[in-house]
C-alpha positions as CSV (number, residue, x, y, z in Angstrom):
1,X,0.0,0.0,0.0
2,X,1.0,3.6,-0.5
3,X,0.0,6.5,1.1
4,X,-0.8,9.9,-0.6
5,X,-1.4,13.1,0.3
6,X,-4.2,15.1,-1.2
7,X,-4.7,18.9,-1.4
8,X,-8.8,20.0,-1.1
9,X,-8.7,21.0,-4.9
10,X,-9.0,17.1,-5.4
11,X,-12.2,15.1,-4.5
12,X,-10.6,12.6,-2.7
13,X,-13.7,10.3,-3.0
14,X,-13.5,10.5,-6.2
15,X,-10.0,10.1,-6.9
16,X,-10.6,7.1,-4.6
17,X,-13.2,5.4,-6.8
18,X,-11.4,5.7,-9.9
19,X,-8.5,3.8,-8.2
20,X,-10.2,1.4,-5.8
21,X,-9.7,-2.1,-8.4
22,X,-6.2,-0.9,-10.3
23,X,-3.9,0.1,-6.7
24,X,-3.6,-0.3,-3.0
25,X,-3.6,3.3,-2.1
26,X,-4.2,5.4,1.5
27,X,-5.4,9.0,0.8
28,X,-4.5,11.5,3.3
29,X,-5.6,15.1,3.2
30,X,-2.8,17.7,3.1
31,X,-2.5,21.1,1.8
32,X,1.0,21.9,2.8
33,X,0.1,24.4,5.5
34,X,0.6,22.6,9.0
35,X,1.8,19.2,9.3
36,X,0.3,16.3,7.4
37,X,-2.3,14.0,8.9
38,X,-0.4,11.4,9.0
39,X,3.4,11.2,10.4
40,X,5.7,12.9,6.9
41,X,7.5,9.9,7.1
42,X,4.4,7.5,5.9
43,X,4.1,9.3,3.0
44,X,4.7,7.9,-0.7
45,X,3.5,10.8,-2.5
46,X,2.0,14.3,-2.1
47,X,-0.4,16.1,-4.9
48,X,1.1,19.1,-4.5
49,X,-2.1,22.1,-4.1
50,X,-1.9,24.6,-6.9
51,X,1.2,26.8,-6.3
52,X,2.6,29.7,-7.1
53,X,6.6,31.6,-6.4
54,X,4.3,34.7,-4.8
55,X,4.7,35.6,-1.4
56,X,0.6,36.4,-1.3
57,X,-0.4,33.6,-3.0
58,X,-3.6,33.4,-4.0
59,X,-6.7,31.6,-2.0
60,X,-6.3,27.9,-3.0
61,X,-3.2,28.3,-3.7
62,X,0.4,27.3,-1.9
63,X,3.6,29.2,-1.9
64,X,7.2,29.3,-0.9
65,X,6.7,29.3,2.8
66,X,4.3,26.4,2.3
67,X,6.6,24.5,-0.3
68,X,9.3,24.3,2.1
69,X,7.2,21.7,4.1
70,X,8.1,19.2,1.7
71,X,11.4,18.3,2.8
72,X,10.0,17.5,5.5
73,X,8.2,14.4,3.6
74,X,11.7,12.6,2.5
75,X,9.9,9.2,2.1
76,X,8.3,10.6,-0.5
77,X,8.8,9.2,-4.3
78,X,6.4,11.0,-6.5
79,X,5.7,15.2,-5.6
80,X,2.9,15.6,-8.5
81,X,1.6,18.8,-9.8
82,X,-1.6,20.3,-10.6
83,X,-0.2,22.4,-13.4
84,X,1.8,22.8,-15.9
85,X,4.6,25.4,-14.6
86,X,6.7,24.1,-12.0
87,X,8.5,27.0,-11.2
88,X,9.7,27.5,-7.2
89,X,9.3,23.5,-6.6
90,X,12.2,21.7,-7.4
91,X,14.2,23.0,-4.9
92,X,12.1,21.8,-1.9
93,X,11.8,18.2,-3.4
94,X,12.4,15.2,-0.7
95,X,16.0,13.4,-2.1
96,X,14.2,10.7,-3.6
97,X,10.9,12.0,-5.4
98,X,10.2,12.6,-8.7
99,X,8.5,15.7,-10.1
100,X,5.7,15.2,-12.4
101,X,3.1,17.8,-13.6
102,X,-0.3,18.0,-15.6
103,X,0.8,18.1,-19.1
104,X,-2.5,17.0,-21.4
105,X,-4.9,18.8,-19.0
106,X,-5.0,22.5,-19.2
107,X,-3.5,22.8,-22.9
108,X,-6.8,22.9,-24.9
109,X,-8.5,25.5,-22.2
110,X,-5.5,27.8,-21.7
111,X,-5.5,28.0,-25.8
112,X,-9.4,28.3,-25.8
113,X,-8.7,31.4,-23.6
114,X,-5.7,32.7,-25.4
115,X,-7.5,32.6,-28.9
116,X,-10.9,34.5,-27.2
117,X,-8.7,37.3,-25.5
118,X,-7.0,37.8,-28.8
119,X,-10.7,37.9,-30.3
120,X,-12.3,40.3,-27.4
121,X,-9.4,42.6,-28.0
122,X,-9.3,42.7,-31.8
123,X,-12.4,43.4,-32.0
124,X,-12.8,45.5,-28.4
125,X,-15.2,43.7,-26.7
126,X,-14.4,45.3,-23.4
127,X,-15.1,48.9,-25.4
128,X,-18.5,47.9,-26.6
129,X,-19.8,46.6,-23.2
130,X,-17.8,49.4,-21.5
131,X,-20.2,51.8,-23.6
132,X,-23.3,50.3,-23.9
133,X,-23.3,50.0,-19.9
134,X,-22.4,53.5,-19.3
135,X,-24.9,54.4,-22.2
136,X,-22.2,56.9,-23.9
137,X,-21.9,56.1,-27.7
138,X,-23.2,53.0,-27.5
139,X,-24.2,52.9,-31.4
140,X,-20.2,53.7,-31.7
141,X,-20.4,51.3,-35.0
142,X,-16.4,51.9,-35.6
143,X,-13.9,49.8,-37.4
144,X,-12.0,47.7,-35.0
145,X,-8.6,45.9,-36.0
146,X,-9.8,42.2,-36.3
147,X,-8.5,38.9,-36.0
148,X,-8.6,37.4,-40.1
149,X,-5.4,38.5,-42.0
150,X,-3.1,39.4,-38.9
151,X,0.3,39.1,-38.3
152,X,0.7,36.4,-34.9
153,X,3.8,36.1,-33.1
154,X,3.8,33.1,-31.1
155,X,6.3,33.0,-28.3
156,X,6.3,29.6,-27.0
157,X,5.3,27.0,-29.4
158,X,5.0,23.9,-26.8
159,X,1.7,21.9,-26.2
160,X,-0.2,25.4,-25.3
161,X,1.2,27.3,-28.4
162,X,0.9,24.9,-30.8
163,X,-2.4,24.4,-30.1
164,X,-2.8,28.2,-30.1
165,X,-1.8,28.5,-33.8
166,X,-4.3,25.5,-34.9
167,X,-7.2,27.2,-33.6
168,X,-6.2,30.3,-35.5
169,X,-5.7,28.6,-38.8
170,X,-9.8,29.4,-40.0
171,X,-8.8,33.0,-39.8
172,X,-6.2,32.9,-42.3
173,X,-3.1,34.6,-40.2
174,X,0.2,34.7,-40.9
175,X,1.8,32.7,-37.8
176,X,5.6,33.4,-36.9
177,X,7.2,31.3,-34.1
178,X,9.5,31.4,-31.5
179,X,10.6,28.9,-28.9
180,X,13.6,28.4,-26.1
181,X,15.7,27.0,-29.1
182,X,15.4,27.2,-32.7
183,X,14.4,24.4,-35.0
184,X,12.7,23.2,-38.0
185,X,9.2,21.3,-37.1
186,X,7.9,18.2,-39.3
187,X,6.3,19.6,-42.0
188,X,8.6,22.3,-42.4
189,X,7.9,25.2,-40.3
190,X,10.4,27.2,-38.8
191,X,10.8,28.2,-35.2
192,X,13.0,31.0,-34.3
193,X,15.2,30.9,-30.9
194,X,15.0,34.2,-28.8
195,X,17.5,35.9,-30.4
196,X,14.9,36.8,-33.2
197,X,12.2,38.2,-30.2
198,X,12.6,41.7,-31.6
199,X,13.2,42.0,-35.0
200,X,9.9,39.5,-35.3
201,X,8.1,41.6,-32.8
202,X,8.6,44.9,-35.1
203,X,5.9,42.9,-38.0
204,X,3.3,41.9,-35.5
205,X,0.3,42.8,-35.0
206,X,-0.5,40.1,-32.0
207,X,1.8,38.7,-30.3
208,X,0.7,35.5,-28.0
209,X,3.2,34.7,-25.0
210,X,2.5,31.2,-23.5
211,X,6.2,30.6,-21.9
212,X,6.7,28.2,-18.7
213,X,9.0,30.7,-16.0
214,X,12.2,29.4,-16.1
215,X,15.5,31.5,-15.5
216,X,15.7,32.0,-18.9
217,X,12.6,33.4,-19.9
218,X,11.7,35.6,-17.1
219,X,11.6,39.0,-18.1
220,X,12.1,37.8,-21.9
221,X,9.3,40.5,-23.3
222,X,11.1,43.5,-21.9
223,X,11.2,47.4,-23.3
224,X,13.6,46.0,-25.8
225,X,10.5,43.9,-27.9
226,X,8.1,46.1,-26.6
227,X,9.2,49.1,-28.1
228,X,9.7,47.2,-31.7
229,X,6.2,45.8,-31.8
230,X,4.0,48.5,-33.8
231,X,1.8,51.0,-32.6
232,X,-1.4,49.4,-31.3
233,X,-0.3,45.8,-31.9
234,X,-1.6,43.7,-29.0
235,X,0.5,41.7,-26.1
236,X,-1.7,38.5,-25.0
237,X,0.0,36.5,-21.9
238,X,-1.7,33.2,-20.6
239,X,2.2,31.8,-19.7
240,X,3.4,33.3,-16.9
241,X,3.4,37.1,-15.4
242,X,7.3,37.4,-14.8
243,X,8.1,37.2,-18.8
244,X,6.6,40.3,-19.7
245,X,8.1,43.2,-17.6
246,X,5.4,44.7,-16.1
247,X,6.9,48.0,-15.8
248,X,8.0,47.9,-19.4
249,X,4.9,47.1,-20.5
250,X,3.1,50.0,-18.4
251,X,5.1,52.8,-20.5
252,X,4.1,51.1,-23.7
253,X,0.1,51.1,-22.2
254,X,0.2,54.5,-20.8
255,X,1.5,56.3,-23.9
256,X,-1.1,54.1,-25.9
257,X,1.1,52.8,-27.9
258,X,0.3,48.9,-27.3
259,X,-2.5,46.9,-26.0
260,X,-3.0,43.6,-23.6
261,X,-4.8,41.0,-22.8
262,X,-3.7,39.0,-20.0
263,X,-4.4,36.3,-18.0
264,X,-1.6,35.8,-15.9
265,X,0.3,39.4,-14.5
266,X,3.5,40.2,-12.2
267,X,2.5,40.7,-9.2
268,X,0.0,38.0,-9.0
269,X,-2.7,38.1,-7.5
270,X,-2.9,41.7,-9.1
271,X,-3.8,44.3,-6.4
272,X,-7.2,45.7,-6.7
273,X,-5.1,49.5,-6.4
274,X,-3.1,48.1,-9.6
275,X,-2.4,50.5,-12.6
276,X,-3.4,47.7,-14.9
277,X,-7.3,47.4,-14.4
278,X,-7.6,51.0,-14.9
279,X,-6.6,51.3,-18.5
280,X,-9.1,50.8,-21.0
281,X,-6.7,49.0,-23.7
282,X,-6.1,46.3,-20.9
283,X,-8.0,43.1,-20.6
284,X,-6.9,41.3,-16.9
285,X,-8.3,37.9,-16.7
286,X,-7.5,36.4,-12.9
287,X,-5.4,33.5,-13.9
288,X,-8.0,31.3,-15.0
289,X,-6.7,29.9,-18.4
290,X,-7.0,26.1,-17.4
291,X,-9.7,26.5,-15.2
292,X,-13.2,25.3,-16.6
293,X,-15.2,22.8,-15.4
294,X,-13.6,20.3,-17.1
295,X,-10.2,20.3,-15.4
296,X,-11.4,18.5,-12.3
297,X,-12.2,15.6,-13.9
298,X,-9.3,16.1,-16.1
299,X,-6.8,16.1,-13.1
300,X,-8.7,13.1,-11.2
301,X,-7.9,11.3,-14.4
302,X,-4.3,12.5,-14.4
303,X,-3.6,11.9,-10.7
304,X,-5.4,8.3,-10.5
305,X,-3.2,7.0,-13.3
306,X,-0.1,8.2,-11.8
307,X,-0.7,6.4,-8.5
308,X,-1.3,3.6,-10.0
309,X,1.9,3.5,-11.8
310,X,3.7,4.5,-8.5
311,X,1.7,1.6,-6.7
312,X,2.7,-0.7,-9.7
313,X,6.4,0.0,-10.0
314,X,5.6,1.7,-13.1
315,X,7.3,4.5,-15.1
316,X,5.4,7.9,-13.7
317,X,4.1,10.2,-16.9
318,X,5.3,13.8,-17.5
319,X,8.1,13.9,-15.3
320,X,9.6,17.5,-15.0
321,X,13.9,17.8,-15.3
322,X,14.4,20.8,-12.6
323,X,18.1,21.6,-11.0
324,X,17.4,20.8,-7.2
């Protein structure tokens, strides 16, 4: 038998039917804030809560004073995530565990959302409502810039990105890429590496940012590709807050110059006194790209197969390569 610790974001009742035939498995509850119920030392693996690197992190959510109370668990084989990012983790691992996170469940969803933020703000959604609520020009029947024939910039072309780019085909863009390392994909299609952020920026007219935080993307979209991108292109984020330089951004939005969309911000949660809600070219979503009511059963799926693997001797799925 192994024991596992669950955070409330998982229905441990039913994560415990969907295993009950396949594996011998004890579920604890745990959400990394106090000691375990159980003795650390029992534990085989922990289901990590949804976590963040903030020091405010949000409600639900888990951050680096809480993290820390992994190594207290150094029985522990499998630490598995409820997300994709696993930035701020790795370095509280137990010796022995492997690090493993929810690649195939929030892909489609966190696309869905990119592709409709690049929609509402192409065609300024936000203004219309904004107008026809305060009932000033609400018949406003203006141009707006539009999705069909744009220029897309896609920085990150992983499992979000990539899907990203499929659901924009219909609308007949021209899609450039760029990606932690350049290559050539299967049919043909280039990928740039970083290098190429700004010069690809400059003939944009969206540009969609869906980067994991790592050392080596944070702060990646800084004044330097923000100034090259032209006047009134759009900035959608659904990655992670800390590659786009928030302050950066804020002299692009300010002057007018640029607009954004996004779903993920630096600081996170975004203060309600925050610069960013206030402009009207800004779209702030809370950090919901995966989140839809098909991610719980999703991530029961997810985390049900995994313990049975671990329970099995088996090799665990999506294990994440992190410097401890």
């Amino acid at each position: 038998m192994i024991t596992v610790s669950v955070p409330p974001a998982i229905d441990s009742i039913a994560l415990e039917a969907r295993i009950a035939s396949r594996a011998d498995v004890r579920l604890v509850p745990w959400a990394l804030q106090g000691p375990p119920s159980v003795p650390a030392r029992e534990l085989d693996a922990v289901v990590l809560p949804f976590h963040t690197t903030s020091a405010t992190p949000n409600p639900g959510y888990v951050g680096p004073t809480e993290l820390a109370a992994l190594a207290t668990a150094e029985s522990v084989r499998l630490v598995q995530l409820l997300s994709i990012g696993a930035e701020g983790v790795a370095a509280h691992l137990p010796p022995a565990a492997a690090l493993c996170n929810a690649v195939g469940v929030m892909e489609r969803q966190t696309a869905e959302l990119a592709v409709t933020l690049v929609l509402a703000s192409q065609r300024d959604l936000a203004g219309f409502v904004r107008r026809a609520s305060t009932g000033t020009d609400r018949w406003d029947n203006r141009r707006t810039p539009g999705l069909a024939g744009a220029r897309v910039l896609l920085v990150g072309h992983g499992g979000i990105g990539s899907l990203v780019e499929r659901m924009l085909e219909p609308f007949g863009v021209a899609v450039t890429r760029v990606a932690g390392s350049e290559r050539t994909l299967p049919d043909g299609r280039a990928v740039h590496g970083p290098d190429a952020l700004p010069a690809l920026a400059a003939d944009a007219d969206v540009v969609v940012v869906t980067l994991p935080l790592t050392t080596r993307t944070r702060g990646l979209i800084g004044a330097e590709v923000l100034a090259a991108m032209p006047d009134r292109a759009l900035l959608v984020n659904v990655g992670r807050g800390p590659v786009v330089d928030t302050a950066a951004l804020l002299v692009e939005l300010r002057a007018g110059r640029l607009r954004a969309a996004l779903d993920v911000t630096d600081p996170e949660p975004l203060p309600d006194d925050h610069e960013l809600w206030a402009l009207d070219d800004v779209i702030v979503t809370p950090h919901v790209g995966g989140n839809t009511e098909l991610m719980p059963r999703l991530l029961l799926d997810l985390v049900a197969d995994q313990l049975v693997r671990l329970d099995r001797g088996l090799p665990l799925e999506n294990t994440v390569e992190e410097p401890r």
